[in-house]
TORBAVO-672512 format. One record per residue: residue number from 1; residue in three letters; x, y, z of N, C-alpha, C in turn. Coordinates in steps of 0.1 Angstrom, whole numbers, plus 5000, padded with zeros to 4 digits. Layout:
BEGIN
[NUM,ALA,[X,Y,Z],[X,Y,Z],[X,Y,Z]] ...
***
This chain:
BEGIN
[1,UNK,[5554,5727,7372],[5566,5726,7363],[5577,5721,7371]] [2,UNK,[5584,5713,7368],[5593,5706,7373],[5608,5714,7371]] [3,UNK,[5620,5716,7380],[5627,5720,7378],[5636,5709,7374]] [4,UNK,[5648,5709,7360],[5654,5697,7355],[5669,5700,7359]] [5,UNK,[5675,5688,7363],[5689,5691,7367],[5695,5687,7350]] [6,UNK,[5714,5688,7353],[5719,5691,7343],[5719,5678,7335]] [7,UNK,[5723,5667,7345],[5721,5654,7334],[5711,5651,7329]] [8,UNK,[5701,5655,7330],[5684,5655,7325],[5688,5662,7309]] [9,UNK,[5693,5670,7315],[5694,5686,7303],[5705,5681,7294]] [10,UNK,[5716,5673,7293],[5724,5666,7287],[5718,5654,7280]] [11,UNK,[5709,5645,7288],[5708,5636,7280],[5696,5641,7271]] [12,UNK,[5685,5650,7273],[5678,5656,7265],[5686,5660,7252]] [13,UNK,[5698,5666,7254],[5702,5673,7246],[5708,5665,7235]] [14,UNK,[5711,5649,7240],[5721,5644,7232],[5713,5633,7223]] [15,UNK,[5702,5635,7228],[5689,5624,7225],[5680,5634,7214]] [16,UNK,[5682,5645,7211],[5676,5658,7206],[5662,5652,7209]] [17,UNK,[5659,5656,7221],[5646,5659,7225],[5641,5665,7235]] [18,UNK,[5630,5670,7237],[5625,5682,7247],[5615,5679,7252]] [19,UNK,[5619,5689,7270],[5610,5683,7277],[5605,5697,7281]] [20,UNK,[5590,5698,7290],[5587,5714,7291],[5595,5713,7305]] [21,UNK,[5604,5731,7312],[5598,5728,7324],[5610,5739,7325]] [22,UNK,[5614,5740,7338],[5627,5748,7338],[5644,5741,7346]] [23,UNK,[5649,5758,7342],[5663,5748,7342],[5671,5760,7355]] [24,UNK,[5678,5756,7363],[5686,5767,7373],[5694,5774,7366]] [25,UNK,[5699,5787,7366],[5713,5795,7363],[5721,5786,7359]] [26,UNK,[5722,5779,7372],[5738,5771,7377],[5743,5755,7367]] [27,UNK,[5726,5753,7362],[5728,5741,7352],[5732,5749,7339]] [28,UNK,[5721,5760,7335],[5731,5768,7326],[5744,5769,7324]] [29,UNK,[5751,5772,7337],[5761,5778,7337],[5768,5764,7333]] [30,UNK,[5770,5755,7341],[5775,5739,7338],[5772,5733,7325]] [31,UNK,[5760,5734,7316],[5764,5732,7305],[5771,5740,7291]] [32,UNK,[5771,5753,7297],[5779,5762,7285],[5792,5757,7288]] [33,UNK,[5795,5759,7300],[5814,5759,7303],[5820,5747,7297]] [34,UNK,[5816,5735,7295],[5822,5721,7286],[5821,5729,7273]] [35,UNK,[5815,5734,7265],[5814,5740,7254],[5826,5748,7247]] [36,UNK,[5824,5745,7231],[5837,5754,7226],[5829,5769,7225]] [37,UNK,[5838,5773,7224],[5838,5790,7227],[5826,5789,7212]] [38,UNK,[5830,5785,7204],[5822,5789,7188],[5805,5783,7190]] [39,UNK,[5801,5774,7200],[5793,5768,7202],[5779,5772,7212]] [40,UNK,[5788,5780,7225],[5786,5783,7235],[5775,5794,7234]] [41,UNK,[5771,5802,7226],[5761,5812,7220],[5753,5809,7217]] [42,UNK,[5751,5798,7208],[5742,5790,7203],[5731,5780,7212]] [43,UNK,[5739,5777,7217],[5735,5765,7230],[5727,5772,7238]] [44,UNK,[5733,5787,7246],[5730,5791,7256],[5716,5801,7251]] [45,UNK,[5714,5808,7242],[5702,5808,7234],[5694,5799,7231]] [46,UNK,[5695,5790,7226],[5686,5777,7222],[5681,5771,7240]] [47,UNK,[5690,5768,7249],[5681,5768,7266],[5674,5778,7273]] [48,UNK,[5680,5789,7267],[5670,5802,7269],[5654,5802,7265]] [49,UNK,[5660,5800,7252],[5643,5801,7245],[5637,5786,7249]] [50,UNK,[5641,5776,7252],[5639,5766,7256],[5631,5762,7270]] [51,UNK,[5640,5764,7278],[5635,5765,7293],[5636,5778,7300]] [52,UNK,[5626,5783,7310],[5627,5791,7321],[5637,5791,7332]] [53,UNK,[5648,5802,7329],[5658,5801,7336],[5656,5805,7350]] [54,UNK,[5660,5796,7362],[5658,5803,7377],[5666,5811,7377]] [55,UNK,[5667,5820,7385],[5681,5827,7388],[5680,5826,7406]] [56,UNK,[5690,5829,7411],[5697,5829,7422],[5692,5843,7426]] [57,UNK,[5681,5841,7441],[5676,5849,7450],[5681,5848,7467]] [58,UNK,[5676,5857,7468],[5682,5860,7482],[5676,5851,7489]] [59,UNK,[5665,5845,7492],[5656,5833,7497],[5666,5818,7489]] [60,UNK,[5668,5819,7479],[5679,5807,7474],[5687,5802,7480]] [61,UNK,[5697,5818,7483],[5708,5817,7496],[5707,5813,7505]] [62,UNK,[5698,5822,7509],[5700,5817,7525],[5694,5796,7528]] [63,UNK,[5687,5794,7517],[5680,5779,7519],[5695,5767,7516]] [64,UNK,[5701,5775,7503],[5713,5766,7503],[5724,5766,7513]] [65,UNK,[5725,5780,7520],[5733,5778,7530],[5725,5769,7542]] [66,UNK,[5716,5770,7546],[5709,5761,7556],[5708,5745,7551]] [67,UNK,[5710,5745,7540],[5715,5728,7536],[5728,5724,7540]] [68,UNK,[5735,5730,7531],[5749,5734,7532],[5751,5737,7547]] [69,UNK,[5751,5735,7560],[5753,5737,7572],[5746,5719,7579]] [70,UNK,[5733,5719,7576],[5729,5707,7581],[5737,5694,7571]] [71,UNK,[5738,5694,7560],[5747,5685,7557],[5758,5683,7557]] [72,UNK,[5764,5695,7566],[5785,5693,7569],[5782,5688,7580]] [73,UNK,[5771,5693,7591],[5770,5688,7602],[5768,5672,7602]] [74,UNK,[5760,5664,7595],[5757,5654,7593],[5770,5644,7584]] [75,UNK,[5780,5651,7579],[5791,5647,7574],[5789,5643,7559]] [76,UNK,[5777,5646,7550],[5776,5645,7539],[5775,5650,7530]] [77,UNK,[5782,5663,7527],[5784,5673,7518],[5782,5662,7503]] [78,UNK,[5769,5674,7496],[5779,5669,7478],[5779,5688,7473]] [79,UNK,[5781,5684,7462],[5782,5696,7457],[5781,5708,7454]] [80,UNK,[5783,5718,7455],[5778,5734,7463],[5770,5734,7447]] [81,UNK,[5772,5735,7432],[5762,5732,7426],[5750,5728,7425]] [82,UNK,[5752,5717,7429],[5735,5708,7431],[5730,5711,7443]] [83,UNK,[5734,5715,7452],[5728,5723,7468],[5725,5736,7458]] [84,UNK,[5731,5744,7454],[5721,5757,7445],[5710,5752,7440]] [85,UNK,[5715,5742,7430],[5696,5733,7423],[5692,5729,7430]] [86,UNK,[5693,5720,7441],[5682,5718,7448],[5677,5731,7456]] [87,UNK,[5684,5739,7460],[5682,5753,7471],[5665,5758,7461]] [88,UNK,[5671,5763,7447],[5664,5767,7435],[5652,5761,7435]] [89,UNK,[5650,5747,7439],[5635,5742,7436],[5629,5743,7450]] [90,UNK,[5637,5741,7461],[5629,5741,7472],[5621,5756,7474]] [91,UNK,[5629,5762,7473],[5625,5778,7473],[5608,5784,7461]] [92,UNK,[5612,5774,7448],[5604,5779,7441],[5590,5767,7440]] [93,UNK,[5593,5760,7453],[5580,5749,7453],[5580,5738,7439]] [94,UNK,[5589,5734,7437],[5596,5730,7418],[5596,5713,7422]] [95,UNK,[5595,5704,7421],[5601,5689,7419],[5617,5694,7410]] [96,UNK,[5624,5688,7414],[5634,5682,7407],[5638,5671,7407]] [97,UNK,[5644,5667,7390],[5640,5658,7376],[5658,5654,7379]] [98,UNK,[5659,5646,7379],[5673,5643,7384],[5678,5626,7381]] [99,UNK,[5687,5621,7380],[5691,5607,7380],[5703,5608,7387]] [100,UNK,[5705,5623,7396],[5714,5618,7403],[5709,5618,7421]] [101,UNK,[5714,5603,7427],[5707,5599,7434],[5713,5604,7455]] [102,UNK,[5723,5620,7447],[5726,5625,7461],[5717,5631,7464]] [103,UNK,[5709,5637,7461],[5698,5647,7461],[5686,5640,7466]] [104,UNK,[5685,5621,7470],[5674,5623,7477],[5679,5624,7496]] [105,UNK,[5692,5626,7496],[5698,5627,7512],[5689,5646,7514]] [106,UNK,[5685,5650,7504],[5679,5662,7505],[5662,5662,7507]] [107,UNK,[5658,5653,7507],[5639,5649,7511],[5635,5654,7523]] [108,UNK,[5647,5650,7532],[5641,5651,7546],[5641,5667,7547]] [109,UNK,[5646,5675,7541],[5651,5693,7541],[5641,5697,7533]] [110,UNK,[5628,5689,7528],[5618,5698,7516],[5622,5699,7504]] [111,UNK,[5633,5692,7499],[5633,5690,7480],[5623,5677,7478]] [112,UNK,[5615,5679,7468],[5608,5671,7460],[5612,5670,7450]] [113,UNK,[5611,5652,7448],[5617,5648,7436],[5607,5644,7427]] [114,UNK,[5614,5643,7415],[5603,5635,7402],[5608,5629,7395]] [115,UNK,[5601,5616,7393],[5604,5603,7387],[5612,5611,7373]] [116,UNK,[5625,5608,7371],[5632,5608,7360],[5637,5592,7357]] [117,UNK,[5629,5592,7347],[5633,5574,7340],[5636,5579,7323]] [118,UNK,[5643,5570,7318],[5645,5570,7304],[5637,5566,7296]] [119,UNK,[5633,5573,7285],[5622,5568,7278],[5629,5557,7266]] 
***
């Protein structure tokens, strides 16, 4: 099962169509907060029942902070966000489904990726 980041989960969403697989807390959390308050219940139910939510484990931590350390050292920080999703799939042995293209500076650390193309 592939873990899907958030613009995967956005353009799914805007395309109304579905893919199997799961989604991190943290993408959860990123697409409720754009959301109107009236909206935000609905949505966040509907990816519940939808995809298998990861949640954030102590093995997560400590793997995101060990990214998060080797990539300040190397001078290329991206986003404490997507260091959680990637942390999330390294940890759970997951490919992640992504089109965003910071996350392959994350290969050499054990994230696997998976072909995300537009159908």
């Amino acid at each position: 099962m592939n873990l899907i980041d958030t613009d995967i989960i956005l353009e799914l969403l805007h395309e109304r169509r579905h893919e199997i697989g799961a989604i991190s807390i943290i993408t959860l959390i990123e697409i409720l907060r754009g959301l109107e308050d009236r909206k935000r219940v609905k949505v966040k139910d509907l990816l519940e029942k939808s995809f298998s939510v990861q949640s954030l484990n102590n093995e997560t931590i400590i793997t995101y902070c060990s990214l998060y350390r080797r990539l300040k050292k190397e001078g290329v920080l991206i986003p404490d966000a997507d260091l959680l999703i990637a942390a999330t799939a390294i940890c759970r042995n997951m490919m992640l489904k992504t089109h965003d293209e910071h996350f392959t500076r994350l290969v050499k650390f054990g994230l696997k990726l998976a072909q995300a193309c537009k159908e």
